[in-house]
C-alpha positions, 0 to 999 in steps of 0.5 A: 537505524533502530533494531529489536534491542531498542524500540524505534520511535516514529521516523520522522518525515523525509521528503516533502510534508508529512502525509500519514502518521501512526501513533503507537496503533495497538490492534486485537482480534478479541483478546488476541493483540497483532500490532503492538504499539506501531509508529510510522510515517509516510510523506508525500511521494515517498513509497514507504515499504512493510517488511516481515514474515507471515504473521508480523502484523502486515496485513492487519497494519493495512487494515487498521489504516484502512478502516477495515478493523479499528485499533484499540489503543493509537492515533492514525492521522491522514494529513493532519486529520485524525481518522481513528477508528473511521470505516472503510467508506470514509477512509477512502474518501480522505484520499487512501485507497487500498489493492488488497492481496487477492484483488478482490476484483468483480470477475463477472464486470468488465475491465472498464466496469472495475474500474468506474467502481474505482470512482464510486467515492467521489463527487460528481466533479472529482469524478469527471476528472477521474474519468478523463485525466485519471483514466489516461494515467492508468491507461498510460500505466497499464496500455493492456487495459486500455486494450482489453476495457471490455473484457470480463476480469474473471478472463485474464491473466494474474498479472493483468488483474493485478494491473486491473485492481490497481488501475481501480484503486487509481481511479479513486483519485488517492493521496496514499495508495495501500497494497497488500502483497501486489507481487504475489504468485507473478513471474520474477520478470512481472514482478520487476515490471509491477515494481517500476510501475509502482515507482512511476506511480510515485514520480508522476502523481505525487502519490505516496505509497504504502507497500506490503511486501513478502519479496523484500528483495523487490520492495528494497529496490524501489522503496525510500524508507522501511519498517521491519515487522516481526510478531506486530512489533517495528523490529528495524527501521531505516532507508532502504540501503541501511535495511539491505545491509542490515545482517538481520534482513539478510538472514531472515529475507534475502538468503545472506 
């Protein structure tokens, strides 16, 4: 396990094919650098978790990956391909699909409608087999959407639009699913209830996850491999037993 006194390269793949790969990514705002030089990977069904405080980098990290801000140094390669700099659009279209904190659902739609939006990337014959096989995932997943598939999203629960905005990422058929703080402002018990979906997720489509996450806690119980970030830099890197018992994560996360 590396730590800040020496940088940690990029983790080699460990279970299956390599599926997402960061290259020494460097990302500014202006002048101003947020990630320095970041290395990851992820591979196949495996959930890799992101782990720092407010300003690490975390969410920016996310952002590069998805086309939403494009780095300025790095290479971030998706299955071998180079998407480097490719807008949010086509990004998707590769197979990543993200669940941005905040949701970002169309409140006025209804459940199903949010989710036919899900779809909006794929051909006419991936999106008939979003409509059938896909759909029944995500009905399986989350049963209260299939319940509630008329109602307005603006209408339910916290928890119930995270289920929804996740359920929508689903719906585009994605090889690797981003989330941004997917626990955010729910209860300890719908926390620990999103976490065992998010491990379902990962089991049952050989979907690889990449998890954000602020509740170190959590996100150590269900991820196989972690980066820690701290002022947009990779500080610690490991599985998620050598992390937990790391005394740095302990201190800063977790109250040790």
């Amino acid at each position: 396990m590396a730590d800040r006194d020496t940088a940690p390269p990029a983790a080699p793949a460990r279970t299956g094919t390599t599926r997402l790969r960061l290259e020494e990514v460097s990302t500014f705002y202006g002048e101003a650098q947020v990630l320095k030089a970041i290395s990851l990977t992820v591979s196949a069904g495996q959930i890799v978790a992101i782990l720092g405080s407010n300003g690490a980098g975390k969410t920016t990290l996310l952002k590069t990956l998805t086309g939403l801000v494009a780095p300025r140094t790095g290479k971030i390669l998706f299955e071998d391909r180079s998407i480097t700099g490719l807008p949010a659009h086509a990004v998707i279209r590769q197979g990543i699909a993200s669940v941005p904190e905040g949701r970002e659902l169309f409140g006025s739609l209804s459940v199903m409608d949010n989710l036919l939006i899900g779809t909006y990337s794929l051909s006419a014959k991936k999106r008939k087999e979003a409509l059938t096989d896909r759909l029944e995932m995500v009905f399986s997943l989350f049963p209260i959407l299939r319940e509630r598939v008329r109602q307005k999203a603006e209408t339910m629960s916290g928890g119930q639009q995270q289920m929804l905005a996740m359920g929508r990422a689903l719906m585009a058929l994605p090889k690797l699913l981003a989330l941004d703080e997917p626990s955010l402002g729910l209860s300890p018990l719908l926390v620990a209830e999103m976490m065992r979906v998010l491990k379902e997720i990962a089991g049952r489509g050989d979907i690889s996850l990449l998890l954000v996450e602020q509740n170190a806690r959590a996100a150590l119980k269900i991820a196989d491999y972690v980066y820690v970030l701290d002022r947009g830099a990779v500080v610690l890197t490991g599985t998620a037993r050598e992390v937990l018992e790391s005394p740095v994560i302990q201190a800063a996360y977790l109250g040790g």
